[in-house]
N, C-alpha and C positions, 0 to 999 in steps of 0.2 A: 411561461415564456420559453418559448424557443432557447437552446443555447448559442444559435448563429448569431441570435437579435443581444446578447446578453454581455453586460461590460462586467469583468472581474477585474477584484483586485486581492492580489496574492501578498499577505502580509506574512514577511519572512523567504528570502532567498537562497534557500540552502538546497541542498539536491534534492530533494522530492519536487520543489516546486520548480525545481528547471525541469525536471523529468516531467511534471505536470502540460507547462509551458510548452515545453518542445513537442509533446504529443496534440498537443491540442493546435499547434502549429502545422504539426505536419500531417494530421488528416484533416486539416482545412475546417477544423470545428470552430474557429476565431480566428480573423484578421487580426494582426500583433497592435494595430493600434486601439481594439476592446480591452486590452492588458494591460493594466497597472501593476509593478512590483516595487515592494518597498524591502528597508533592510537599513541598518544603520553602518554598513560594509563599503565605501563606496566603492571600491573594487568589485564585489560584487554587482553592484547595480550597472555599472561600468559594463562589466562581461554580458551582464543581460540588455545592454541598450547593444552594446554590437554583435551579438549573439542572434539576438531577436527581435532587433527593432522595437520593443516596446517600449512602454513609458516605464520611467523609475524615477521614484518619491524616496526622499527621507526620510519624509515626514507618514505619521500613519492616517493621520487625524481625512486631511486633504486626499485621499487616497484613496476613503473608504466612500465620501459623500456623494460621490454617485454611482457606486458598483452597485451594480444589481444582483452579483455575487460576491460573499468576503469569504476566499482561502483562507484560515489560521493555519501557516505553515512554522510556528515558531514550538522551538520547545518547552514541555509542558510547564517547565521550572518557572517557566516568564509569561506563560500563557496567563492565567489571571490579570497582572499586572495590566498585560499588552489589551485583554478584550477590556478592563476597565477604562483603557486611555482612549479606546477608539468608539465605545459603547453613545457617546453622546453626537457622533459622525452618523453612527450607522442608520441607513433607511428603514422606516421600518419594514417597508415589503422587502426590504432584503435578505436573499438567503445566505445562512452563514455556515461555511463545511470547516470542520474541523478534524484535522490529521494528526493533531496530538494525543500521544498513545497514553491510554489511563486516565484520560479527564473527561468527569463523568457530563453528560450538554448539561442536567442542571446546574452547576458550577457554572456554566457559559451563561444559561438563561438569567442567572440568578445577576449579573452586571445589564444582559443586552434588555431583560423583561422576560415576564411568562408568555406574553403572544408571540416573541420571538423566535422566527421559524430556523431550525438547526437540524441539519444533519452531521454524523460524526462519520468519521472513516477512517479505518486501518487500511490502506494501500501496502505493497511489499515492495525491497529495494530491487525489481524487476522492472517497476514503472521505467526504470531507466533506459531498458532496451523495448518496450510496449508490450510487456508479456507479463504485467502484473496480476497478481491476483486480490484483490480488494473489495472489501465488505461496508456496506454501509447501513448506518441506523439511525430512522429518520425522529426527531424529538416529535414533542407530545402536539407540537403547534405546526408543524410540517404537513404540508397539504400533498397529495398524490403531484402533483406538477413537480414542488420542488423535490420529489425524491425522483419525476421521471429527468429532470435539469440535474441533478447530483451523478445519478445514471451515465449523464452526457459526458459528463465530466472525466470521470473514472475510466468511461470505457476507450475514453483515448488513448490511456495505456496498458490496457489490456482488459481483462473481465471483471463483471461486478454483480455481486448478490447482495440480497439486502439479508439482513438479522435484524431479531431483534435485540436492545442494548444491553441487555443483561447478558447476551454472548458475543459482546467484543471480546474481553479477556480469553475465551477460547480461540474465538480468530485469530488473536494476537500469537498462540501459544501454535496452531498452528500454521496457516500462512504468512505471518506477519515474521515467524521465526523460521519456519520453514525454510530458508531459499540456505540458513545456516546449516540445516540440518544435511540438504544436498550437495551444496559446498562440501563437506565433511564425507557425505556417499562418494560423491566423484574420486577426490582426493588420495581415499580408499582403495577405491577403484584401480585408480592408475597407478598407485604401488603396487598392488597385485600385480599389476600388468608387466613392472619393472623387476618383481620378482620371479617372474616366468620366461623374464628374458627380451621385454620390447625397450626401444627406447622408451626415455621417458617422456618427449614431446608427443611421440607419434600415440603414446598410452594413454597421456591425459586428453588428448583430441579424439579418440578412441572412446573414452570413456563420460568425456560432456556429449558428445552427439549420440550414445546411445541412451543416457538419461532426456536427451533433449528428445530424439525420435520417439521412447518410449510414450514420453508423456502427450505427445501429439496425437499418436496411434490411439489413445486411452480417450481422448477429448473428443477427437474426428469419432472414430467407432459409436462410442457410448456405452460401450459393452464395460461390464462387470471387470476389474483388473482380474479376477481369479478365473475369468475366461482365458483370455490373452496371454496369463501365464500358462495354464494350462495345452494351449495350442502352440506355446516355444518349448515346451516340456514332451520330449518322448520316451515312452518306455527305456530302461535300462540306458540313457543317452549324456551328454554332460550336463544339460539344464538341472534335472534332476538333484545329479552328485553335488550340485551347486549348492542348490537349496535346500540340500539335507543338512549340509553343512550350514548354511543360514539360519535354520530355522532351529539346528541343534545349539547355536552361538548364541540363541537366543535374540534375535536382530527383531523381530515382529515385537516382544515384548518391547525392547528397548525403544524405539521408536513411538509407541506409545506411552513410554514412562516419559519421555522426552517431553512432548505434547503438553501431557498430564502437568509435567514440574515446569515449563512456561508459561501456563494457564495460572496455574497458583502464583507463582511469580507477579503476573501482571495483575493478579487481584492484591497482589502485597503494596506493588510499587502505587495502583489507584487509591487504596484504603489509605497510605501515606500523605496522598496529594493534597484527600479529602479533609486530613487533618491539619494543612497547614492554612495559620489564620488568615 
């Protein structure tokens, strides 16, 4: 199915799923009245009927029985609870994406059935501005259509690669954490800048738009990053002294020990999940 042709309903209102919402509003992938959002918030449901014009439910049950897609945007704590209560609504040609982090789709199949087609997704908190980076892994019952309709979805706010499920926990560890880890780069950055003497507004705007330019330059090209550094790097120049200093601080290691101890993380906090009865 098309995702023009396709009614969603988004269970759970919190920022991902406006971010969701909003992208898929504004490159015209759905009319606001294909969208259902539920939330037990009415405040929130509120900000999304004047926000978006869509429909909002408080209920989950009536919500789900005729989407042709079900968002699980709630988190993972209530996730079991919540797909048990909607499991007897849901279609069964329906596709179900879920965005809670560390729950593994068997846990999901294991309420909705084994034919139950599920893809899971780590999106990043970039979806917000459409420049997310987000992974998706399509379950054992997921047919090529609903991972090209999952596709659809995702790429409304920015890019989307598929995995397979046994590397969510790395995705998590790096894109999903990642946008912390740049936060922390810039930050860096723009004190550097205020200890060499700039202001500090004119440092940190200085220092998001060259993180931001870099990363564009790298995506647009396709070239190797150890190209592109090497072509800002010249002989005896300041790139260079930069990155002697970088690389003697140890920043390449670090960066990947980072990765590394997220990754394991999200295997700790899913192995948890797994365990609660």
């Amino acid at each position: 199915m098309p995702l023009a042709q396709a009614r969603l309903a988004f269970i759970g209102a919190g920022n991902m799923a406006e971010a969701l919402v909003r992208g898929l509003l504004h490159t015209r992938s759905l009319p606001p009245e294909q969208i259902v959002v539920t939330d037990p918030r009415a405040e929130r449901l509120e900000h999304f009927i004047k926000t978006f014009a869509v429909r909002a439910e408080r209920e989950n049950g009536p919500a789900v029985a005729d989407a042709d897609v079900v968002v699980l945007a709630v988190k993972p704590q209530i996730l079991d609870r919540v797909v048990a209560e909607i499991a007897p609504s849901v279609r069964p040609s329906a596709l179900t994406l879920s965005i809670a982090a560390g729950v593994p789709i068997a846990s999901i199949a294991a309420h909705l059935g084994p034919k139950a087609r599920v893809v899971r997704a780590m999106p990043n908190i970039c979806a917000v501005v459409g420049q997310a980076a987000t992974a998706i892994a399509p379950g054992a019952a997921a047919t090529a259509e609903d991972v090209a309709l999952a596709r659809a979805v995702f790429d409304a706010v920015g890019m989307t690669v598929e995995v397979e499920e046994g590397l969510m926990d790395a995705v998590t560890g790096l894109s999903g954490s990642g946008p912390a880890y740049m936060f922390l780069v810039v930050e860096a950055l723009a004190d550097a800048g205020v200890r060499v003497g700039l202001p500090r507004y004119q440092s940190q705007k200085l220092a998001a738009a060259t993180v931001l330019g870099s990363a564009k330059l790298l995506i647009e090209t396709g070239e190797h990053p150890g190209v592109l550094k090497d072509q800002v790097t010249s002989p005896g120049g300041t790139a260079i002294a930069g990155l002697h200093t970088l690389e003697s601080g140890g920043l390449r290691t670090t960066l990947i020990n980072a990765v590394v101890a997220a990754t394991e993380r999200s295997r700790q906090l899913g192995e948890q999940y797994k365990k609660v009865p």
